[in-house]
matplotlib code that plots the C-alpha trace (Angstrom):
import matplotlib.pyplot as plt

x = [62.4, 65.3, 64.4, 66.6, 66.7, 68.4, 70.2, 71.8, 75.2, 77.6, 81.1, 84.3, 84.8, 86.6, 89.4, 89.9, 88.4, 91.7, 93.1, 89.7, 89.2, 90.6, 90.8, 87.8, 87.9, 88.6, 91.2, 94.1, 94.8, 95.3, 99.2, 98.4, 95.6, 97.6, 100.5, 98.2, 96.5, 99.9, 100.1, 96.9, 94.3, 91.5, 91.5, 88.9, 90.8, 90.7, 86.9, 86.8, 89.2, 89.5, 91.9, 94.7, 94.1, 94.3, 97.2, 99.0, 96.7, 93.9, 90.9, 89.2, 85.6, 85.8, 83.8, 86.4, 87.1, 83.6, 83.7, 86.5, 85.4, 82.2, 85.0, 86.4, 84.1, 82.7, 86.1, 86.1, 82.7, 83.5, 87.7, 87.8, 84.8, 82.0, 79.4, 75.4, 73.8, 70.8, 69.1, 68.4, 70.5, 72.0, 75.6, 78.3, 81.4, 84.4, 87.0, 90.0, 92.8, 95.7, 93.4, 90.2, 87.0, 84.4, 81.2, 78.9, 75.7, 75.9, 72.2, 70.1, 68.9, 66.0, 67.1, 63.4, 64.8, 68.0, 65.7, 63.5, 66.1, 65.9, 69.4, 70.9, 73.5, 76.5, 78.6, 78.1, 79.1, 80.6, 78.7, 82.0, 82.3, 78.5, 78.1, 81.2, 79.8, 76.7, 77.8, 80.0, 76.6, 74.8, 77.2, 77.8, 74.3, 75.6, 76.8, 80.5, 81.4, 79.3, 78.5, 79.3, 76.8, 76.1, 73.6, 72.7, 73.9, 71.1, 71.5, 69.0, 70.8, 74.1, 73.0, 71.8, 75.4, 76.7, 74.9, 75.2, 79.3, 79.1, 78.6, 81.5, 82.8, 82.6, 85.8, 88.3, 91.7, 94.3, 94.9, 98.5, 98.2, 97.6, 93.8, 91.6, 88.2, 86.0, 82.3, 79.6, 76.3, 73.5, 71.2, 68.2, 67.9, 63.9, 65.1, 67.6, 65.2, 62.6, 64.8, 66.1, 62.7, 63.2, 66.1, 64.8, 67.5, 71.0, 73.7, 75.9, 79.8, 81.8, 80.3, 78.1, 79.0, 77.6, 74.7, 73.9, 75.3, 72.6, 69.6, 70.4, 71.0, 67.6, 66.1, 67.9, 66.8, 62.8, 62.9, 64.0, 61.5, 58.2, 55.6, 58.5, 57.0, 59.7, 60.3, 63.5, 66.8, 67.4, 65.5, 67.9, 71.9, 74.6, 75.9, 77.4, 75.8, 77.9, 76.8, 78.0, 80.3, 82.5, 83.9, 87.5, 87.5, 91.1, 92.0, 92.3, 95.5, 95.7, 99.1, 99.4, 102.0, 102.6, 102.2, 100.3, 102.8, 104.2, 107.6, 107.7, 108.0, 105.4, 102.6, 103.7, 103.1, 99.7, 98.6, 99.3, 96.7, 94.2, 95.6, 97.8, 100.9, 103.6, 106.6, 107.8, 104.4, 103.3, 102.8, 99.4, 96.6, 96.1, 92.1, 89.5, 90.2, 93.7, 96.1, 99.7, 101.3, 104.5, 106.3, 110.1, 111.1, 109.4, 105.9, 103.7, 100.7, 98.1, 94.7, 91.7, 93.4, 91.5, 90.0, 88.8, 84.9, 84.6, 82.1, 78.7, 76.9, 77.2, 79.7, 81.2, 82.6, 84.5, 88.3, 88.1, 86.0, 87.9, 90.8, 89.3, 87.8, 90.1, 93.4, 93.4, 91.0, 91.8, 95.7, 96.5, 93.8, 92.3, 89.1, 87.3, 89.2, 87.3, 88.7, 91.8, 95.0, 97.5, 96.0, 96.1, 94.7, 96.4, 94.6, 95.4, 96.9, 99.9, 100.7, 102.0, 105.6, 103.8, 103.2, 107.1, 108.0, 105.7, 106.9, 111.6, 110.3, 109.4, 105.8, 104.2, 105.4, 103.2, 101.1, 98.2, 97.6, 93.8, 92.3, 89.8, 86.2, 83.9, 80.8, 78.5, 79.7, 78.8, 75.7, 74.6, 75.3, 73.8, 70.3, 70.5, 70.3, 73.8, 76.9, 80.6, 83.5, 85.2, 87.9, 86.6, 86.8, 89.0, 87.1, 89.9, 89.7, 88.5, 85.4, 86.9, 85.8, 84.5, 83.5, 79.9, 78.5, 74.7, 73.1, 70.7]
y = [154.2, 154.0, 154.0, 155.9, 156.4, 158.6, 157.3, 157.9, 157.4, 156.0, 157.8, 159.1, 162.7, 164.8, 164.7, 160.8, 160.8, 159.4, 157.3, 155.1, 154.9, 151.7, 150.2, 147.5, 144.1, 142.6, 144.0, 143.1, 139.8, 139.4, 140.0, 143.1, 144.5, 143.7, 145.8, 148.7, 148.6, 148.1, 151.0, 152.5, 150.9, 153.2, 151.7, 150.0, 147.1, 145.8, 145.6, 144.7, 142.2, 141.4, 138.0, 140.4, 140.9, 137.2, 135.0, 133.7, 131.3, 131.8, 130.7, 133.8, 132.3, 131.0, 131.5, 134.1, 135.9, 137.4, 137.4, 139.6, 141.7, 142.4, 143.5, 144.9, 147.6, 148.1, 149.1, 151.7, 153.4, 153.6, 155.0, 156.5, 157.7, 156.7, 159.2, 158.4, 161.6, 163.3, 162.8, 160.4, 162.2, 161.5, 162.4, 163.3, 161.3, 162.9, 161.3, 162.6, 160.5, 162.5, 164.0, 162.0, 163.6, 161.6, 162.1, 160.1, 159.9, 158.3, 156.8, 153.3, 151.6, 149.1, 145.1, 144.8, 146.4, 144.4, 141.3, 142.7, 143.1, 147.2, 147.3, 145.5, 143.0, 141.5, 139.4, 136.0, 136.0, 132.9, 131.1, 131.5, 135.4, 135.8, 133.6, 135.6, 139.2, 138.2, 136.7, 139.6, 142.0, 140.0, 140.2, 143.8, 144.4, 146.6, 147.6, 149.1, 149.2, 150.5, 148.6, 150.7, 151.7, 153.5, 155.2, 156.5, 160.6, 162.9, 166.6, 167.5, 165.0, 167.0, 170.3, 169.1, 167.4, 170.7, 173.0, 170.5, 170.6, 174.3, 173.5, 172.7, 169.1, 166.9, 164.8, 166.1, 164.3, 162.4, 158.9, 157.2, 156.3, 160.1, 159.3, 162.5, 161.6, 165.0, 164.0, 166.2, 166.5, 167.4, 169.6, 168.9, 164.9, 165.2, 166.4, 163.8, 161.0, 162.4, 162.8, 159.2, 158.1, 159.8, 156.8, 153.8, 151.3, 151.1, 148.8, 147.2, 148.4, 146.4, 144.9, 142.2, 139.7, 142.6, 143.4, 139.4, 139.5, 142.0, 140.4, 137.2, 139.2, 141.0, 137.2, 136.0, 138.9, 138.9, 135.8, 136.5, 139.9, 139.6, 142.3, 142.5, 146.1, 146.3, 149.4, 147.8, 149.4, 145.8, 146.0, 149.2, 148.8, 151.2, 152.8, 155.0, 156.1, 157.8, 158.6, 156.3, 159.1, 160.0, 156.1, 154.9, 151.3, 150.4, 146.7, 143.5, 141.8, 138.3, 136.1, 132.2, 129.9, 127.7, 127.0, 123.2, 121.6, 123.9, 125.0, 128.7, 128.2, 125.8, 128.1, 130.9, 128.9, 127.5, 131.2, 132.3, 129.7, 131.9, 135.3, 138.1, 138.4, 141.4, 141.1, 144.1, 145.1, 147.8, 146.7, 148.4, 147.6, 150.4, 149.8, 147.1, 144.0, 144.0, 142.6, 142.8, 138.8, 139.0, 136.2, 135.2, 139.3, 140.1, 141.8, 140.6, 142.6, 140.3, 140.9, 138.5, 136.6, 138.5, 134.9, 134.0, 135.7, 137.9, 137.2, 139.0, 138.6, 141.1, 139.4, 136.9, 139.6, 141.3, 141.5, 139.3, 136.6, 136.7, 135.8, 133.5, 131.7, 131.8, 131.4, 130.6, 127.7, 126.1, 126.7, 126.9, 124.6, 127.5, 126.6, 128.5, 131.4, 131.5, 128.3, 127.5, 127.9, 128.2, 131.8, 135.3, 138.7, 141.8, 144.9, 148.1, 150.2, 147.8, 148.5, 146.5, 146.7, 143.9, 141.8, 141.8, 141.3, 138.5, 136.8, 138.2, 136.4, 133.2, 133.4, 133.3, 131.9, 134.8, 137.3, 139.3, 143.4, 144.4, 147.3, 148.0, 147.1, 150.2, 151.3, 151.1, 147.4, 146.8, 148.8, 146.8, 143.2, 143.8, 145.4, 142.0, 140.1, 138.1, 138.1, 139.4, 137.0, 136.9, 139.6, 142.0, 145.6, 147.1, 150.7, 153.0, 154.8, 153.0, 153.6, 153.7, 151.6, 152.9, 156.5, 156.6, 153.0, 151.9, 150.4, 147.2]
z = [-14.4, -11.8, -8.2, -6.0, -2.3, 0.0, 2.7, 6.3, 5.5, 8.0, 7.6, 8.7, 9.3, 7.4, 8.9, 9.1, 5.6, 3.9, 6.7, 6.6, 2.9, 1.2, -2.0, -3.3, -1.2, -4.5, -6.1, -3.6, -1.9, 1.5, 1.6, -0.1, 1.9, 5.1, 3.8, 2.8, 6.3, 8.2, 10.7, 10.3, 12.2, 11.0, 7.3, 6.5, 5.1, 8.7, 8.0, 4.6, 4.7, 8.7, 7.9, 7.6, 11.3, 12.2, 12.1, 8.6, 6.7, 8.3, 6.0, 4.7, 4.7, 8.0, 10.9, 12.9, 10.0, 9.9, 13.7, 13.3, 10.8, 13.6, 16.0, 13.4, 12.0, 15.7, 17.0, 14.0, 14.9, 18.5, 18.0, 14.4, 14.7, 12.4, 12.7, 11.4, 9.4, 10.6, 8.0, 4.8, 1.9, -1.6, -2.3, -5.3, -5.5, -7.9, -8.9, -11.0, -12.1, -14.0, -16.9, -16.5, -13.9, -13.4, -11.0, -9.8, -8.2, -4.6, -3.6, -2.6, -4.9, -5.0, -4.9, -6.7, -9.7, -9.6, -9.7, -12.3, -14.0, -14.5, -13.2, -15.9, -15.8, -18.4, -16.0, -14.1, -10.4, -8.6, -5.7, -3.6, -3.6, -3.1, -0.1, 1.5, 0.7, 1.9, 5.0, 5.7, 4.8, 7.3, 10.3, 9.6, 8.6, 6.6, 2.8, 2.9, -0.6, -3.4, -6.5, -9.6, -12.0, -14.8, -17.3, -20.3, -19.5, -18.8, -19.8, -16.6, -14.3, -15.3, -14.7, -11.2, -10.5, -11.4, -9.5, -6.4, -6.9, -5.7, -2.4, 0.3, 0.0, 2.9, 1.8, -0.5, -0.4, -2.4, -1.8, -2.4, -5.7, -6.6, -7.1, -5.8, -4.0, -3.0, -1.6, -1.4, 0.3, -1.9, -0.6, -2.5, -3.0, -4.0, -7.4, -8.0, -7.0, -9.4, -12.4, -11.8, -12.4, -15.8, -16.3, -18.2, -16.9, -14.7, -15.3, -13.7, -14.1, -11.8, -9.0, -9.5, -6.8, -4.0, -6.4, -6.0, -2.6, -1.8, -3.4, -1.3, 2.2, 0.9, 0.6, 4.0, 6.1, 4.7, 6.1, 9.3, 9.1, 11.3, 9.3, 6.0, 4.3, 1.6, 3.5, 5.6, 4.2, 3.7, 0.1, -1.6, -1.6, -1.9, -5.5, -7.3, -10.7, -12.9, -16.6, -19.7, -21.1, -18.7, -17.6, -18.5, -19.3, -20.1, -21.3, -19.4, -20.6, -20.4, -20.1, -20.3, -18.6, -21.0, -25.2, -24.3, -25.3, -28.3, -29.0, -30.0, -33.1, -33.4, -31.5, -34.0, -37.3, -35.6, -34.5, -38.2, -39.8, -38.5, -37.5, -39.7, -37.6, -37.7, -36.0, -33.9, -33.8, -31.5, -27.2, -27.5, -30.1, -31.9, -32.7, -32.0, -33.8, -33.3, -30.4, -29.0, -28.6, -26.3, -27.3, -26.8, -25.9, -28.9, -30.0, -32.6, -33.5, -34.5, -36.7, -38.2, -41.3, -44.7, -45.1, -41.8, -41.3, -38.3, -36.1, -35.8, -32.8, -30.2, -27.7, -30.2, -32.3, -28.7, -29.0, -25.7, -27.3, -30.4, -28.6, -26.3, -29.3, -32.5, -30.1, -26.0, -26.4, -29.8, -29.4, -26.0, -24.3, -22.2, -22.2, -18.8, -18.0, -14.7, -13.3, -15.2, -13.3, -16.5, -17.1, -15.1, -15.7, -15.8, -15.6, -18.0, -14.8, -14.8, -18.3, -21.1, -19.1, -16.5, -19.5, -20.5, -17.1, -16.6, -19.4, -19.1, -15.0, -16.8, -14.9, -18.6, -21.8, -24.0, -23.2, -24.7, -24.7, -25.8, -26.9, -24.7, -24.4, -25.0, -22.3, -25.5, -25.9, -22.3, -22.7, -25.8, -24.1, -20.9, -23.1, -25.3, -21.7, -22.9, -20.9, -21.7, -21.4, -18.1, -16.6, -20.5, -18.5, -16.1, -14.8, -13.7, -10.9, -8.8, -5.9, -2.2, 0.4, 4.1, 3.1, 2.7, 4.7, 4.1, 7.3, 7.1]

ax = plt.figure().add_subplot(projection="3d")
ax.plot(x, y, z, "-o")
ax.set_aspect("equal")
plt.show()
């Protein structure tokens, strides 16, 4: 069963709503975020991302910036303001991007059942990015961003989200990138938190270093608790649950700097010893278990030679691992994506035109287009307990920052 938890949301109000809602922490770098934030000093970028607010090069795990992410978040309570509900309460959060709706289920849930594994995992996190989310959720005592997951779709869970949508929104606005965000208040939590329990697992979409981040705050602050109950808001952190069949997961396109040591001509000939390539093949893979190779201002659709055997275990035979295994490692000496330097990431939003550009810019000497990774492949790795390759989904849209804030 999933165990779910109302909450006392801290938030803007409605009318501050947009200006204070910001992106993910980890989807811009600092340049970007300060350009984002510059000229509105209630976005919570400032908080989220306080080294924006301190002078060029300033280490971003260092001890002011977390000092000034205190001041930070502080300042925004006491000018924007942030306002703490009467009442614990669960929440809908809608998101519509051109065609595609979305909405999830906005609630605490327990950092037991992230340990016991019931909230199911399929990425490995990085000792770096936990101890900074955890030291920011320990000066701020508090979660800001929500980690994103999801569930097999319940037909009674539906109907509930449907019937709590006819209430007035507390938020409803567009951000800049045309994104809409509408929040609502749901009048009746009980019956959410009871027909969670009829859930058998959550997973994990994106967010996995503040899932770990906090389980470890969780462990830090137990510590630190004289009489611990597993009571403390400490033990539950902040999501979003949205069902497995309305998610977007577009591809997560990878280009290299360099052909180790290859001419062009030479990579080509080697890529062909395993791999069927068309020339002026299409930018965008048309099915699993095909790719798009931009190479020399040209694209080469690529597919599985007839006599090389596909893989069959349930992450080996990925597009991502494919690649990784049959061409990026063997051919082009990647062999960690995490910490190699020679290769970047290049999520589906930026389009295939980011990969010619990349490449036309001479940042990249080829680059990659995937078809993207399915929720049921996600769903079937993270029940097997194994762990998808790095940077192998990209969830558009994406959840806001600052809007609904759990207190620890």
């Amino acid at each position: 069963m999933a165990d779910i938890r109302p909450f006392q949301a801290l938030r803007p109000t409605a009318e501050r709503a947009a200006q204070v809602a910001s992106v993910p922490y980890d989807v811009v770098n600092t340049e970007e975020a300060r350009a984002l934030a510059a000229g509105n000093p209630f976005s919570f970028l400032h908080v989220s991302r306080p080294e924006i607010d301190l002078p060029d090069g300033t280490d971003p795990y260092s001890d002011p910036v977390y000092r000034k992410a205190v001041d930070n978040f502080e300042k925004l309570i006491k000018d924007c303001p942030l306002e703490t509900e009467d009442t614990p309460s669960i929440y809908l959060y809608r998101l519509i991007m051109g065609d595609h709706e979305q909405v999830g289920v906005v609630a605490c849930c327990s950092v037991d059942e992230y340990d016991n594994d019931r909230i199911r995992k399929h990425e490995r996190t990085r000792r770096d990015k936990e101890d900074d989310r955890t030291r920011h959720l320990i000066a701020l005592r508090a979660q800001t961003g929500p980690v994103f997951l999801t569930y097999r779709a319940s037909r009674e869970i539906d109907t509930m989200v449907m019937e709590s949508m006819m209430a007035n929104a507390i938020f409803d606005f567009s951000a800049p990138d045309g994104i809409q965000h509408t929040v609502w208040r749901v009048p009746d939590p009980v019956r959410f938190v009871h027909a969670f329990r009829e859930v058998p697992f959550l997973y994990i979409a994106d967010g996995h270093h503040r899932a770990a981040s906090a389980a470890r705050a969780r462990a830090e602050l137990k510590e630190q608790s004289f009489g611990h109950t597993g009571d403390e808001e400490y033990n539950f952190f902040l999501t979003v649950m949205f069902p497995d069949e309305q998610l977007q997961i577009l591809p997560y396109n990878r280009a290299v700097k360099d052909l180790n040591g290859l001419s062009a001509t030479e990579f080509l000939e080697t890529v062909k010893k395993s791999f069927e390539v068309t020339e002026d093949g299409s930018p965008e893979p048309a099915s699993r278990g095909m790719w798009g190779m931009y190479l020399d201002g040209r694209w080469y659709q690529l597919s599985l030679s007839a006599g090389v055997a596909p893989p069959q275990g349930i992450v080996d035979s990925l597009d991502v691992s494919i690649l990784q295994d049959r061409l990026l490692y063997p051919i082009l000496g990647i062999k960690d994506v995490r910490t190699d330097k020679r290769i970047d990431f290049i999520g589906g939003m930026r389009g295939t035109k980011e990969l010619e550009r990349v490449v036309v810019e001479g940042k990249a000497a080829v680059a990659f287009s995937l078809f993207p990774t399915t929720i049921e492949d996600l769903l079937r790795v993270s029940d097997a307990g194994e762990i998808m390759p790095p940077k192998s989904t990209w969830f558009e849209p994406k959840l806001r920052d600052g809007l609904l804030i759990h207190t620890i």
